[in-house]
N, C-alpha and C positions, 0 to 999 in steps of 0.2 A: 504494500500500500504506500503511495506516494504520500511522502511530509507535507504536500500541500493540499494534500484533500481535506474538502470544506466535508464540516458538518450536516449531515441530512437524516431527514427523518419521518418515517412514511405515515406516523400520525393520522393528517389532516387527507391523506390521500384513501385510508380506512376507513375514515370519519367518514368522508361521501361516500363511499363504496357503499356503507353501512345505510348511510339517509338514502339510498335508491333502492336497497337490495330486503330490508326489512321495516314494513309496514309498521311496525311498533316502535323501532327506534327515536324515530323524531320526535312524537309526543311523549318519550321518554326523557329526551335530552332537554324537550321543554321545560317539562314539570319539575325535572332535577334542576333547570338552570335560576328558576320561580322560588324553588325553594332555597337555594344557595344564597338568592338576592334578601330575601325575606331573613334569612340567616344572619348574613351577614349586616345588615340594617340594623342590628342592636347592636349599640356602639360599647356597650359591656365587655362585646367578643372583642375588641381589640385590645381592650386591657385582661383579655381573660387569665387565669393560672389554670390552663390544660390539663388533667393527668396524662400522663404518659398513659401512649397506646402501643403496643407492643403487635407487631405484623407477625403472623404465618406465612413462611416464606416456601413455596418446592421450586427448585431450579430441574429444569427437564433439559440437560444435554444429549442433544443431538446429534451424534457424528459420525461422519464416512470415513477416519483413520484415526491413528492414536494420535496427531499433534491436536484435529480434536476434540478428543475426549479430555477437556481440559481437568486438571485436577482440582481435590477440593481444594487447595489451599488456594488456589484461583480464583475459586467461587467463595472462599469465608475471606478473604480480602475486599470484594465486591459488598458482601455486606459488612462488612465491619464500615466502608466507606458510606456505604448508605444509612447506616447508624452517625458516624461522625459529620455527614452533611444534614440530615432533618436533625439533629440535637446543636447545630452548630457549633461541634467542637472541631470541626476542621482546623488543620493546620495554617491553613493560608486566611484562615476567614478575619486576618487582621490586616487581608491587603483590600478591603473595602475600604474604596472612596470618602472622605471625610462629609460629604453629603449625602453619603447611604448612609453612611454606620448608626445613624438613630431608627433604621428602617431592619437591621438584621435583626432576625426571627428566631429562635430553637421549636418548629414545631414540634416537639414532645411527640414523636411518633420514630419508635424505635421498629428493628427488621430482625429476626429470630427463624433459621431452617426450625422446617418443623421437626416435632419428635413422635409423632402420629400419623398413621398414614389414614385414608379415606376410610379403611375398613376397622381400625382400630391398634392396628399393629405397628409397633416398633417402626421408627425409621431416622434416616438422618436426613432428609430432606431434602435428597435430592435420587434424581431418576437419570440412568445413562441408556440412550437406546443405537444401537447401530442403523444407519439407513444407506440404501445405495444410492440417494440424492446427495448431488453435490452442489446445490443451492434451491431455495425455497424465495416466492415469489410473495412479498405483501400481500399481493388481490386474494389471493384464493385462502391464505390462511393454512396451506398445507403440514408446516409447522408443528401445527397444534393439533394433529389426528393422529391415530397411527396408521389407519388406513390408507394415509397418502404419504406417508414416510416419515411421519414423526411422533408426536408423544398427545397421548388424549392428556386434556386437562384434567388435574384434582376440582374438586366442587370451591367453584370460586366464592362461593360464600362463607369456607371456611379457610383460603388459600390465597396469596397472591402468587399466581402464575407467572416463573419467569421461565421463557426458552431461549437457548443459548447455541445456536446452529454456525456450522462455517460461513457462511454466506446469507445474505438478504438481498432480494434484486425489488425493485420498484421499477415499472417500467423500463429495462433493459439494466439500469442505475442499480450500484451497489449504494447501500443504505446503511446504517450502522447500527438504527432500530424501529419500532413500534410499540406504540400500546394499543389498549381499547378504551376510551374513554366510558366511564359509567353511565349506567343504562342499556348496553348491549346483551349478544345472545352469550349466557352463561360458557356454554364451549370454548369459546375464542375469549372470554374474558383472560386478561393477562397482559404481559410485554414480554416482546420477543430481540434479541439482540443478536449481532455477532460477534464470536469468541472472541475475534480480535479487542472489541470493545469493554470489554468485560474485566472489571478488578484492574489490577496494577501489578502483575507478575505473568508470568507467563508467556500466552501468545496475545496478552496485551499489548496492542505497537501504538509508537507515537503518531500524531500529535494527542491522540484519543486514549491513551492509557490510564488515567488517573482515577477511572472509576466514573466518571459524570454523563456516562452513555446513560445507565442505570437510573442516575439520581433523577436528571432529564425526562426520562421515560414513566418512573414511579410520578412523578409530578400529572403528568398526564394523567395515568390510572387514576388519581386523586383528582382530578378534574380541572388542571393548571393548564391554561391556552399558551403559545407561544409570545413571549412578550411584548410581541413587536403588533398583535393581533391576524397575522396572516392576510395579509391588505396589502401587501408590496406590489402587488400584480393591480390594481386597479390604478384609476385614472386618478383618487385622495389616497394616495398611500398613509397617511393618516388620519382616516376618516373611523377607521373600526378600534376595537378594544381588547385586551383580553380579560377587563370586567374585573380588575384588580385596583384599587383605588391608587395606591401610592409608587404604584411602578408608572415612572414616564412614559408619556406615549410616543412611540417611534416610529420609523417611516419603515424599517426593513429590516430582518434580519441582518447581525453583525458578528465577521466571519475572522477566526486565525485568532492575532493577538493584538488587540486594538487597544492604539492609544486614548489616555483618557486625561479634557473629556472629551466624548464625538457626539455632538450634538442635532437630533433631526427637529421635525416638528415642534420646532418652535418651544424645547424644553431646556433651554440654557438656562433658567433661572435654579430650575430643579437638580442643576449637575448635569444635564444631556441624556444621552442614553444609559439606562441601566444594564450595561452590555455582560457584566460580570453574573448576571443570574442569570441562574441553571435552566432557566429558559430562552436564554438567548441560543446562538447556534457557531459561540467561537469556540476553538479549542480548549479542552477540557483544564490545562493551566488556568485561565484566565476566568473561570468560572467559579464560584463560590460561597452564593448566598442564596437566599430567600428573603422575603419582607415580611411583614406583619398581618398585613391584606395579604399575602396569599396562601400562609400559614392559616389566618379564618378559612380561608376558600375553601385548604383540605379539608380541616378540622370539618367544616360542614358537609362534605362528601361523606367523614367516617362517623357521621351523628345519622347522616342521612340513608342515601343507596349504597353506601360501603358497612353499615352500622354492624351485622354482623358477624363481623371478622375479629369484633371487640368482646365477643362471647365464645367464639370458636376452642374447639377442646385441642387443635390441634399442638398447641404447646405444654400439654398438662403428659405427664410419664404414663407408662404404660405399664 
């Protein structure tokens, strides 16, 4: 993989697939987007003291050879990274901009392989399946079956689904990941990445190694738009939102390792772009926070259509 390849992520290209392909989607993403607004509208929640929510996590590796079948220390470096970025005890998280730092967040939502499996038995939380696929296509979702060469999901009510395959194509495009925004069909619930992306050891390659493929993507699963509102493509690149109060609004995704500040639409007052959150689309160096509003945002996903992942057995021994 070339040092210069920009970040991408098949997301929003799921998102449609999904609003065209199931009749129920839409009025789902409405009512959850009604209720998030309604949510987040009691100004309590910004000052809230959260408990920690502790995630069920199964990683489903999927691979055509041994480099990958990545190992677990691979994968418990991946999470441990996603524990140190949603509690914001990252290391870097003191290179935030002196006009964010009153904005960084510890959403109290911690990440745990399970120790349960679906039927009740023993596990460590993670599944390795061989396939004679050597890359898997966003659209179809093949990934996540076994029947088309990959791994059925655990019940996503009691799981967060992660698949970690050699390859993602999107339109001919290798991609680095996907989620499913909440409110979809339970099967394909999850995020899917590839191995190269994945944790900080390994077949993690730069610029993408640090783990923030993952962070990025869980954000999504929690219902986190891209910061920029995915509006680059119209005639007001910013005219949309991604419905978070205190992240600037920006004209476009910002790519590699950008100097700061850079400023679009009109947000010099605010410090310019908030290009260092884990929803922008630079390289995973330069990536590092959350806010306050969008810490509410999950937190109302995991009150809301994520709510019972907070009751699930799957971390309790066996």
């Amino acid at each position: 993989m070339s040092v210069s390849q920009r970040r991408t992520c098949g997301c929003m290209i799921q998102n449609q697939i999904l609003m065209e392909t199931v009749p129920t989607y839409r009025q789902a993403q409405l009512a959850i987007e009604q209720a998030s607004r309604e949510y987040e509208s009691d100004t309590t929640r910004a000052r809230a003291d959260f408990p920690i929510i502790t995630i069920p996590v199964v990683v489903h590796v999927v691979f055509n050879n041994d480099t990958d079948n990545i190992s677990d220390e691979q994968i418990n470096s991946q999470i441990r990274i996603l524990n140190e970025d949603y509690r914001a005890t990252n290391s870097d998280i003191d290179s935030v901009p002196d006009p964010f730092k009153p904005l960084v967040a510890d959403a109290k939502i911690e990440f745990e392989l399970a120790t349960r499996d679906p039927e009740g038995n023993p596990t460590s939380g993670i599944t390795r399946t061989f396939t004679n696929k050597t890359f898997f296509n966003v659209g179809d979702d093949e990934v996540k079956f076994t029947s088309t060469g990959g791994k059925d999901a655990w019940p996503s009510d009691r799981y967060l689904n992660i698949w970690v395959c050699s390859n993602l194509l999107s339109r001919g495009m290798t991609i680095l990941g996907y989620a499913q925004f909440p409110g979809g069909p339970s099967e394909t619930d999850g995020i899917a990445i590839g191995n190269n992306f994945f944790g900080d050891i390994g077949t993690a390659s730069p610029p993408f190694n640090k783990g923030r493929t993952a962070t990025h993507e869980v954000g999504h699963w929690l219902n986190l738009r891209h910061i920029w509102g995915d509006d680059q493509t119209l005639p007001n690149p910013c005219s949309l939102s991604d419905f978070v109060n205190d992240t600037p609004n920006q004209a476009r995704p910002n790519f590699g390792i950008p100097n700061f500040p850079s400023p679009s639409c009109g947000n010099d007052a605010q410090g310019g772009d908030m290009f260092m959150n884990y929803m922008d689309y630079v390289d995973d160096i330069s990536m590092f926070m959350f806010t306050k509003g969008q810490v509410v945002r999950m937190r109302a996903t995991l009150d809301g259509p994520r709510a019972s992942l907070k009751t699930a057995d799957a971390l309790t021994s066996v």
